[in-house]
C-alpha positions in Angstrom: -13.6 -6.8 -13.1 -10.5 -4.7 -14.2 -11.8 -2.0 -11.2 -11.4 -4.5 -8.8 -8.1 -5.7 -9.6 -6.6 -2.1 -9.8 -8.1 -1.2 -6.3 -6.6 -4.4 -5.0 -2.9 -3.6 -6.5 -3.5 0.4 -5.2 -4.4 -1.4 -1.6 -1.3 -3.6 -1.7 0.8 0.0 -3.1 -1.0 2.0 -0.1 -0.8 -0.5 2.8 3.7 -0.8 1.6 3.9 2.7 1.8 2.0 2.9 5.2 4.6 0.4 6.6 7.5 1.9 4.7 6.8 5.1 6.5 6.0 3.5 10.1 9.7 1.8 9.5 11.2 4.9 8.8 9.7 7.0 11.7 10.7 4.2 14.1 14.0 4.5 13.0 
């Protein structure tokens, strides 16, 4: 159960970073 969690907190972390960077190549 723990797995899952983590994979769905390291989703969240990738998915911020992905937009983060979008944001920051727009600008």
């Amino acid at each position: 159960h723990q797995n899952k969690y983590l994979t769905r907190i390291r989703r969240i972390e990738i998915a911020a970073s992905l937009l983060l960077c979008e944001k920051q190549i727009k600008i």
